[in-house]
C-alpha positions in Angstrom: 39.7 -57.1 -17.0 43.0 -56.3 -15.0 44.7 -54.3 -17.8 46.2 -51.4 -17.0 47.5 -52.4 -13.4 49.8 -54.4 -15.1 50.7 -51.8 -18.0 52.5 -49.9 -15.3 55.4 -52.6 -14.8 55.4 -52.5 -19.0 55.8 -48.9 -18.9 58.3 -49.0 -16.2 60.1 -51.9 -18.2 60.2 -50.1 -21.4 61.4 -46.6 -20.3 63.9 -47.8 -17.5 65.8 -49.5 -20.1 65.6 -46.5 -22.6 66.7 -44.1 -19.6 69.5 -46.1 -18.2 70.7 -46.5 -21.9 71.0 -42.6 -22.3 72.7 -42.4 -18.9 75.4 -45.0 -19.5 76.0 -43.6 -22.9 76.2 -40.0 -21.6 78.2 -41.0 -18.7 81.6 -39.4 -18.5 83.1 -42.5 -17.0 82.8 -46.1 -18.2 84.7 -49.3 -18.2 85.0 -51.1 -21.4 87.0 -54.6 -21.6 87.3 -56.9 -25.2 89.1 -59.4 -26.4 90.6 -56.9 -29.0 90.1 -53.3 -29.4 92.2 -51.1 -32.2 91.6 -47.4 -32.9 91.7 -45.8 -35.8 90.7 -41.8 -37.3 88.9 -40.3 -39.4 88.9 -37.2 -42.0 88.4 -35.0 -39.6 90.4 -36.1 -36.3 87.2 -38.5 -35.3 88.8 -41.4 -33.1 86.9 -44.2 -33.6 87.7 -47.4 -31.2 87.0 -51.1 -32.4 85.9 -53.4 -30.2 85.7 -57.3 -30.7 85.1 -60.6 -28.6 83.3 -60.5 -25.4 82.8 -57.0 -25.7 81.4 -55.3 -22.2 81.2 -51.6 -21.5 79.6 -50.4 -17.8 79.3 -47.4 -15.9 78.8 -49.5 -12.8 75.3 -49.5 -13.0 74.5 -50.3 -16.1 76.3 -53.2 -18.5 76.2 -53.7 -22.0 78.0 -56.8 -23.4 78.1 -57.9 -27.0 79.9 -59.8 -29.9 81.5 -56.8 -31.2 81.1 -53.0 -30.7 82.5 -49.3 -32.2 82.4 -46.1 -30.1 83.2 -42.9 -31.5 84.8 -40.7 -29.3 84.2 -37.2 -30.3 80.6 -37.6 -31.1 79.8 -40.1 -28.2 78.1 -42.4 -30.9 78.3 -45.9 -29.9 77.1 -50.0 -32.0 77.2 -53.0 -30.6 76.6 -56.2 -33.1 75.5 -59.9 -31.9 74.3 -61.1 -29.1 73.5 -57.8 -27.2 73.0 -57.5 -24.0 72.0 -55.0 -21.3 71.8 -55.8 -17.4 70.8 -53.5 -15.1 68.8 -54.2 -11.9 66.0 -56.6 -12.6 66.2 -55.7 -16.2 67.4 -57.6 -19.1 67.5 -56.3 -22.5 68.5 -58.6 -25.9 68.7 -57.9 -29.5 71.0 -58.5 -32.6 72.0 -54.8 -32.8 72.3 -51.5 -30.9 73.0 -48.1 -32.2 73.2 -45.1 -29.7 73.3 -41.6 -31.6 74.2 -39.0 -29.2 73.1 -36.1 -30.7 69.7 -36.9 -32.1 69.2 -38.9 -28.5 68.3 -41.6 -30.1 68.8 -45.6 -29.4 68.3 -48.2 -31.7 67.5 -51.9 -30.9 67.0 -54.2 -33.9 66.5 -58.0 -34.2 64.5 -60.1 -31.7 64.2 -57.4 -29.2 63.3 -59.1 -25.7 62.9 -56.7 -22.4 62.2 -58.5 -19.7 61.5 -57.6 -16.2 60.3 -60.4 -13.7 57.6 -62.1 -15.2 57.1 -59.1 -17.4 58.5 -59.2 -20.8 58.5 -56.9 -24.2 59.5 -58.5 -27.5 59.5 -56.8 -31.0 61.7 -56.9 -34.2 62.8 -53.0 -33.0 62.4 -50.7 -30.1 63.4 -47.0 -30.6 63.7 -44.4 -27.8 64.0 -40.9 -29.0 65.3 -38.8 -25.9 64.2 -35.4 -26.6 60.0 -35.7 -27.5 60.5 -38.8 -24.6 58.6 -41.0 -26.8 59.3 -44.7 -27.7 58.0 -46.5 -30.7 58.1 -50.6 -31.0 57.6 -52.3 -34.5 57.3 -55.9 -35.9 55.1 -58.4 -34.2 55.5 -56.5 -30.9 54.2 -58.5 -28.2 53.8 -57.9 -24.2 52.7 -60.1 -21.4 52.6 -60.1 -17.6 51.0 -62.1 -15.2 48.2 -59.6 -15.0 48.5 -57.6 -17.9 47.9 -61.2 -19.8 49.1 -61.2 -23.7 48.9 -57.6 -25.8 50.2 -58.1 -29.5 49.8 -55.7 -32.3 52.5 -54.4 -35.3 53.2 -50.8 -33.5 53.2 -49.5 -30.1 54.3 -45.9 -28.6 55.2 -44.9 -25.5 54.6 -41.4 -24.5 56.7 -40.2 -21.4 54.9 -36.7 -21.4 51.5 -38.2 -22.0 51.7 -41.3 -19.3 50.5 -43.6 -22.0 51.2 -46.7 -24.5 49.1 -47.6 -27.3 49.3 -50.7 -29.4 47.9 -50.2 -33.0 47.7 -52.1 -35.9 45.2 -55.2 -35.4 45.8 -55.1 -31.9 44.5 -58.3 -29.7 44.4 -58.2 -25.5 44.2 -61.7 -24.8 44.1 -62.6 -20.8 43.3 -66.4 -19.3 42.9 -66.3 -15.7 41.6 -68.9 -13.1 39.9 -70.7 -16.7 38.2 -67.6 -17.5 39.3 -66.2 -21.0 39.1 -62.2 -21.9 39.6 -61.2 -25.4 40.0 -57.1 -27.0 40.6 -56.3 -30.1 40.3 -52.7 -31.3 41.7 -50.5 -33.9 44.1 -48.9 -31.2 44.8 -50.4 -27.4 45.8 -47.4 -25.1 47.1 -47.9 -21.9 46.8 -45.2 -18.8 49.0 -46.2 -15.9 48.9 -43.0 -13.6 45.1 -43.1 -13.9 45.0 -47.2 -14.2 42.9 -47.1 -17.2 42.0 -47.9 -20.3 41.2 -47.8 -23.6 39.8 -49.7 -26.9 39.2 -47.4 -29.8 37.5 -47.9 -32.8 35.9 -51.0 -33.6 36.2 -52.1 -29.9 34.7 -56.1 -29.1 35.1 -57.9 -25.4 34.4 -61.7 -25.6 34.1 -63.4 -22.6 33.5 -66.6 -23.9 33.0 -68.4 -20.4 30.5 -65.7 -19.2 28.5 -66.1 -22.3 29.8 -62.0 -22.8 30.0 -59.9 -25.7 30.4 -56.1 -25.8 30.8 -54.3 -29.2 31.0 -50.5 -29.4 33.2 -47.8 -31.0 34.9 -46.5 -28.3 35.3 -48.1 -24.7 37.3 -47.1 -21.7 37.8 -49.3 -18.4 38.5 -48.1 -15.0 40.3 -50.7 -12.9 40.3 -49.5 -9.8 36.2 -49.3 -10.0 36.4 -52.5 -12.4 34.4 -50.5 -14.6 33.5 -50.1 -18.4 31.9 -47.0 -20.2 31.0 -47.7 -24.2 30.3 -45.2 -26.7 28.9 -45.3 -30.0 26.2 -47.7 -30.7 27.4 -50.1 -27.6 25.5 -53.3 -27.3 26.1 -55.8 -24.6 24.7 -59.8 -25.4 24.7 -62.2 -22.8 23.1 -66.1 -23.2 20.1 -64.4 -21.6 19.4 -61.5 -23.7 21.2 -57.9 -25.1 20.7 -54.5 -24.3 21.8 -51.6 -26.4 21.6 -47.8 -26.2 23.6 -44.3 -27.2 26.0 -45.1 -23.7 26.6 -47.4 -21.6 28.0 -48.3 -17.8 29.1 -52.2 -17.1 29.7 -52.6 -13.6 31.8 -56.2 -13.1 32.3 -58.0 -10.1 35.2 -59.7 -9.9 34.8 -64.0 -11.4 30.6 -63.3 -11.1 30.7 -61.0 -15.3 28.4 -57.9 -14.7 26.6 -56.9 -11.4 24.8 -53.7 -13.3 24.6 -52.2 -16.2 23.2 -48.6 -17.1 22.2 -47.3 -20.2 21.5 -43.8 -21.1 19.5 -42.9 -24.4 17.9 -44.9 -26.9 17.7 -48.3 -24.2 16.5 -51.2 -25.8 17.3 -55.0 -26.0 15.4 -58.3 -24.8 15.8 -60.9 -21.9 14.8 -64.7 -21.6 13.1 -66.5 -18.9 14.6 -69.8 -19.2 13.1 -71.5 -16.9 10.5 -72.4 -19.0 10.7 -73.9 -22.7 10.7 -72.5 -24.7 11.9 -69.1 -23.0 9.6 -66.5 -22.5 11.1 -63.2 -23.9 10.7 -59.8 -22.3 11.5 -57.2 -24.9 11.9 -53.4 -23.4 12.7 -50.2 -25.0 13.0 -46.9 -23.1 14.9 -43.3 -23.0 17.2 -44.9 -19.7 17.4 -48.4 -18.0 19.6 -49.3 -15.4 19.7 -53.9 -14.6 20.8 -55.1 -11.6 22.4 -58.4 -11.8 23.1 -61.4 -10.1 25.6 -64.2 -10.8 24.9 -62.6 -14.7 21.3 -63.2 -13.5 18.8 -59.9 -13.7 17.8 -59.1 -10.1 16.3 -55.8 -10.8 15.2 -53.3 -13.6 14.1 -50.0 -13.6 13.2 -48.3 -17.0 12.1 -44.3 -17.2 11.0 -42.5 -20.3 8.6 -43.2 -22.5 9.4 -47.0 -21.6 7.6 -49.5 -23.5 7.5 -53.4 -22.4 6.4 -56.8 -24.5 6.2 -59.9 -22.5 6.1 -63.2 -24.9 4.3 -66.3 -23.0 6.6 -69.0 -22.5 6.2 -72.9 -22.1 2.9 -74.3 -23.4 1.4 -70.2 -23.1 3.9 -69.9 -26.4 1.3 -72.0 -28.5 -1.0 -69.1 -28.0 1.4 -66.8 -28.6 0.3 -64.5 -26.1 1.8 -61.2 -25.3 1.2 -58.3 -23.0 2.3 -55.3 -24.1 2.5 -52.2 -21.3 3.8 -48.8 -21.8 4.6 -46.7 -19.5 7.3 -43.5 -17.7 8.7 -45.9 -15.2 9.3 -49.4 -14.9 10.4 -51.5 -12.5 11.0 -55.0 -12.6 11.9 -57.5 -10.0 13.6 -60.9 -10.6 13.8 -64.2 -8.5 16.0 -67.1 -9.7 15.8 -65.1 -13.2 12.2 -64.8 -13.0 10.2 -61.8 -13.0 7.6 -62.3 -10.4 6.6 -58.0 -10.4 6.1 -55.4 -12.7 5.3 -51.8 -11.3 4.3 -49.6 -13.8 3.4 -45.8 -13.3 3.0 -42.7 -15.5 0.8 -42.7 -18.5 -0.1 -46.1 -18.0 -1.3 -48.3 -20.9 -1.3 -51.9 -21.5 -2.6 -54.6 -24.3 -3.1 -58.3 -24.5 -3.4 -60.5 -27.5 -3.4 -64.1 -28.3 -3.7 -66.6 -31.1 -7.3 -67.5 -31.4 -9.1 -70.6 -32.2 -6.3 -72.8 -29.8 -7.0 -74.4 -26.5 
């Protein structure tokens, strides 16, 4: 999950715009050509200039262009209607409107909003920068994408300058495709972290993985992509096509195109796995204060389990007639896997152990 590398460009995309918009329109100096321009006052000695056809006002670094336009001079207000433009660098800005106020430092774009740098690009039915709180809010089907960053839609996003951060809210979907691997997050809020390159799905937060067999459902999740790291919190439970594993918190550990390589779990560990190399699958069900899996291509390698642990194997294959299970509790476990088999089971502390079987069957 390659998120927040990719929010950075976004963030730089969104507030270079905003910035360069406040500069230009602040600017002491500009250029401004049209087909026709007339000027007229106001109650009050306001001269107001209108401009119309072809309309392009620049400060050398930064060009807006537009169907028509109206600048008042006193206040240092500024519109531009149809067809807007703005070109600086490797940005490009369009929209149907633009309205700078100069005292409230605000700017306005309405109507099909499209930022795009590179292969990045922001669209949304408005994008508002206010200058002084250096916050930027988006509305209307906003969507971003990026070759990384993948697809992140939702009706509201903010930036927030001071804070470092973007957050998409209101049914907000993460949807990245990469080398035939799908990724899907949905949340109640998507927050992005570019300084720190995380972040964050809160409330109601579900990863599908659909090619990995992968589900993760929790309240609140953070990744970390520089570690390529998740943490869940608040009931978290991970399901996999070989088992799930649940607990009060939880680590995921991914590696890269191979899903998980571990996965920790710190109070109230429980959950199941399947042997399925036998039919049907023999099932190992575990519950324990802390368990930490290592994995293998999504296979279990290892598994350790401390405190007050408590293991059920279920036969598999023609055993499952009988229905026999072991059942071994114990302070420590630890379990070792080959090709997704466990072939050892160390058990120490307090140990105790059942078996049981149907009777009366061969």
């Amino acid at each position: 999950m390659k998120t927040s590398r990719q929010s950075i460009r976004v963030l730089s995309t969104w507030s270079s715009l905003v910035l360069l918009l406040i500069g230009a329109a602040a600017a002491d100096i500009f250029t401004v050509n049209a087909d026709r321009a007339s000027g007229r006052e106001l109650d009050g000695g306001e001269a107001v200039i209108d401009l119309d056809g072809n309309v392009e006002v620049t400060d050398g670094e930064i060009t807006v262009t537009s169907d028509s336009g109206t600048v008042w001079q006193s206040s240092g207000n500024a519109v531009f209607y149809g067809n807007v433009v703005v070109v600086t660098d490797t940005l490009t800005g369009t929209s149907d409107y633009l309205e700078y106020l100069k005292d409230a430092g605000m700017i306005t774009m309405t109507g099909h909003v499209v930022l795009t740098d590179g292969e990045t690009v922001v669209e949304a039915g408005e994008i508002v920068y206010f200058r002084t709180s250096a916050k930027a809010t988006a509305r209307e089907s906003v969507v971003m994408s990026g070759p990384w960053l993948g697809m992140v839609e939702g009706e509201y996003a903010l930036y927030d300058r001071d804070r470092g951060s973007l957050f998409v809210t209101v049914d907000p979907v993460l949807r990245r495709i990469e080398s035939g691997d799908s990724l899907t997050v949905t949340a109640d809020r998507l927050e992005f972290f570019p300084d720190d390159n995380t972040a964050e799905a809160q409330g109601n937060a579900f990863v599908d993985m659909p090619s990995r067999e992968f589900t993760s459902s929790s309240e609140y999740l953070r990744y970390f992509g520089d570690e390529d790291r998740f943490e869940l919190f608040g009931s978290p439970l991970m399901t996999t096509a070989d088992g799930e594993i649940e607990g009060d918190w939880m680590e995921i550990l991914m590696d890269g195109d191979e899903g998980p390589s571990a996965v920790r779990v710190e109070g109230g560990a429980s959950g199941y796995f399947l042997d399925r190399g036998l039919e049907p699958p023999s099932e190992t069900w575990f519950s324990s204060e802390r368990a930490f899996f290592a994995l293998e291509e999504g296979d279990p390698d290892s598994v350790m389990l401390t405190g007050s642990a408590r293991l059920t194997m279920k036969s598999g294959g023609e055993a499952a007639d009988r229905a026999e299970m072991n059942t071994v509790t114990g302070n420590t476990f630890v379990i070792r896997f080959e090709d997704g088999n466990a072939t050892r089971v160390v058990v120490s502390g307090s140990v105790n152990g059942t078996y049981s079987y149907r009777g009366g069957n061969p």
